[in-house]
N, C-alpha and C positions, 0 to 999 in steps of 0.2 A: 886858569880854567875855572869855569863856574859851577858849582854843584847844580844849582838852580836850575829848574826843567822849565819850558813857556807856561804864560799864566792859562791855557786851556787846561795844561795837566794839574798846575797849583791848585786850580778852582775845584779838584777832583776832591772826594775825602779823605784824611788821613787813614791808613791802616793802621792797627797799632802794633804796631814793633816791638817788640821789650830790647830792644841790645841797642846799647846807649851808641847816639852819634849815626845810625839809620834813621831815615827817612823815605815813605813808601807811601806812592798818592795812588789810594784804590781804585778799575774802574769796575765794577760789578756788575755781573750776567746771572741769568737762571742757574746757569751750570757751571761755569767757571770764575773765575776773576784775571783782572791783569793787574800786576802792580809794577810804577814804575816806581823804581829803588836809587836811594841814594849815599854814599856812605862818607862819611866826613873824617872817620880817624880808619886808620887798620884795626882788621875786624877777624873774631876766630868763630866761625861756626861748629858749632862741636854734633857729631854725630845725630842722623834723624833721617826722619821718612816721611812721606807722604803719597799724594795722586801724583799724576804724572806732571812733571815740569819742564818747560820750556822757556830759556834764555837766551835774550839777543845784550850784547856787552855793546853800549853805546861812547862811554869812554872808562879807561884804566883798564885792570888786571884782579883776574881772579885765580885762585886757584881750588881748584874741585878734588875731592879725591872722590873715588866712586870704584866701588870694589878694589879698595886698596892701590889704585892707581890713580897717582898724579896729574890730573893736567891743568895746563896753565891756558888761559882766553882771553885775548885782548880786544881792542877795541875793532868791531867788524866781525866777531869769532859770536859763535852759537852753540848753546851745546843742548842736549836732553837728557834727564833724569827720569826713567821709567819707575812705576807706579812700586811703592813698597823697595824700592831698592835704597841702602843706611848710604847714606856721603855726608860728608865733611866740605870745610872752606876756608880759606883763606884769604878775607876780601881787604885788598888792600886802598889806600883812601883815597880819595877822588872817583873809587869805581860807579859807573850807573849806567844802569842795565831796563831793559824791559822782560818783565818773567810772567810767562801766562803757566798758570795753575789749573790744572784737568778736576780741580773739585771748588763748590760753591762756599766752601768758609774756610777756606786756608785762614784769612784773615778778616777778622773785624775792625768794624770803624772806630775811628778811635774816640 
Protein backbone atom coordinates (compact mmCIF):
# COMPACT_ATOMS: atom_id res chain seq x y z
CA UNK A 1 0.00 0.00 0.00
CA UNK A 2 1.38 3.51 -0.86
CA UNK A 3 1.12 6.27 1.64
CA UNK A 4 1.61 8.56 -1.27
CA UNK A 5 -1.69 10.79 -2.35
CA UNK A 6 -1.73 11.82 -6.57
CA UNK A 7 0.52 14.62 -7.56
CA UNK A 8 -2.61 17.21 -7.71
CA UNK A 9 -2.76 16.81 -3.96
CA UNK A 10 1.44 16.54 -3.55
CA UNK A 11 1.57 19.87 -5.53
CA UNK A 12 -0.70 21.11 -2.48
CA UNK A 13 1.22 22.91 0.58
CA UNK A 14 2.50 21.15 3.33
CA UNK A 15 0.79 21.81 6.68
CA UNK A 16 2.89 21.64 9.37
CA UNK A 17 2.37 18.96 11.60
CA UNK A 18 4.64 18.60 14.59
CA UNK A 19 4.08 14.63 15.32
CA UNK A 20 6.96 13.02 13.58
CA UNK A 21 6.05 10.49 10.69
CA UNK A 22 2.50 12.71 9.60
CA UNK A 23 2.29 14.16 6.61
CA UNK A 24 -0.69 16.63 5.77
CA UNK A 25 -1.04 18.47 2.13
CA UNK A 26 -3.08 21.75 2.83
CA UNK A 27 -5.92 22.91 0.82
CA UNK A 28 -6.96 26.42 2.13
CA UNK A 29 -10.35 28.35 2.00
CA UNK A 30 -11.61 31.77 3.70
CA UNK A 31 -13.09 29.80 6.31
CA UNK A 32 -11.98 26.50 6.54
CA UNK A 33 -9.21 24.23 5.31
CA UNK A 34 -8.96 20.49 4.23
CA UNK A 35 -6.12 18.54 4.87
CA UNK A 36 -5.28 15.37 3.54
CA UNK A 37 -3.35 13.33 6.06
CA UNK A 38 -0.89 10.70 6.07
CA UNK A 39 0.65 8.64 8.73
CA UNK A 40 3.62 6.40 8.29
CA UNK A 41 4.33 4.77 11.90
CA UNK A 42 1.51 4.38 14.67
CA UNK A 43 0.56 7.43 16.11
CA UNK A 44 -1.00 8.58 19.72
CA UNK A 45 -2.92 11.75 19.61
CA UNK A 46 -3.17 12.98 23.19
CA UNK A 47 -6.18 14.90 24.24
CA UNK A 48 -7.50 18.38 22.33
CA UNK A 49 -10.10 20.43 20.77
CA UNK A 50 -10.89 22.45 18.27
CA UNK A 51 -13.76 23.87 15.33
CA UNK A 52 -15.75 21.38 14.20
CA UNK A 53 -14.14 18.28 12.24
CA UNK A 54 -14.87 16.17 9.70
CA UNK A 55 -13.28 12.83 8.41
CA UNK A 56 -13.44 10.54 5.59
CA UNK A 57 -10.70 7.32 6.39
CA UNK A 58 -9.54 6.59 2.79
CA UNK A 59 -7.30 3.67 3.76
CA UNK A 60 -6.30 1.97 7.41
CA UNK A 61 -7.75 2.34 11.08
CA UNK A 62 -8.12 4.88 13.44
CA UNK A 63 -9.24 4.93 16.71
CA UNK A 64 -11.11 8.02 18.14
CA UNK A 65 -12.02 8.35 21.59
CA UNK A 66 -14.68 11.17 22.06
CA UNK A 67 -16.35 11.58 25.42
CA UNK A 68 -14.58 8.67 26.67
CA UNK A 69 -15.82 6.35 24.05
CA UNK A 70 -13.99 4.26 21.81
CA UNK A 71 -14.57 4.01 18.30
CA UNK A 72 -12.60 2.43 15.71
CA UNK A 73 -12.97 3.66 11.59
CA UNK A 74 -11.74 2.03 8.73
CA UNK A 75 -11.35 2.52 5.32
CA UNK A 76 -15.02 3.92 3.80
CA UNK A 77 -15.93 4.87 7.67
CA UNK A 78 -16.56 8.83 8.46
CA UNK A 79 -16.84 10.32 11.53
CA UNK A 80 -17.59 14.10 13.17
CA UNK A 81 -16.06 15.86 15.99
CA UNK A 82 -18.30 18.76 17.00
CA UNK A 83 -16.74 22.13 17.84
CA UNK A 84 -15.04 22.37 21.50
CA UNK A 85 -15.57 18.74 22.18
CA UNK A 86 -11.56 16.97 24.04
CA UNK A 87 -10.78 13.48 21.88
CA UNK A 88 -8.02 11.52 21.60
CA UNK A 89 -6.45 8.93 18.85
CA UNK A 90 -5.09 6.23 18.11
CA UNK A 91 -3.74 6.47 14.31
CA UNK A 92 -2.39 3.43 13.39
CA UNK A 93 0.19 3.50 10.24
CA UNK A 94 -0.53 3.28 6.80
CA UNK A 95 -3.94 5.48 7.86
CA UNK A 96 -5.00 8.38 5.25
CA UNK A 97 -7.78 10.25 5.63
CA UNK A 98 -9.44 13.46 4.28
CA UNK A 99 -10.38 15.82 7.35
CA UNK A 100 -12.18 19.18 6.60
CA UNK A 101 -11.83 21.73 9.56
CA UNK A 102 -14.83 24.28 10.42
CA UNK A 103 -12.02 26.94 11.08
CA UNK A 104 -9.43 28.98 8.89
CA UNK A 105 -5.89 28.23 10.78
CA UNK A 106 -6.19 24.83 12.24
CA UNK A 107 -2.94 24.68 10.38
CA UNK A 108 -0.19 26.54 8.86
CA UNK A 109 1.99 25.99 5.91
CA UNK A 110 4.74 24.64 6.48
Amino acid sequence: MSLQFPDIITKLPQANISIDGVVGYLSQADTHQIVFLSFEKDTTIPVHSHANQWELVLDGKVDVIIKNEKHTYEKGDYFFIEKDVPHSAFVHKGYRAIAFFDEKHRYKKK
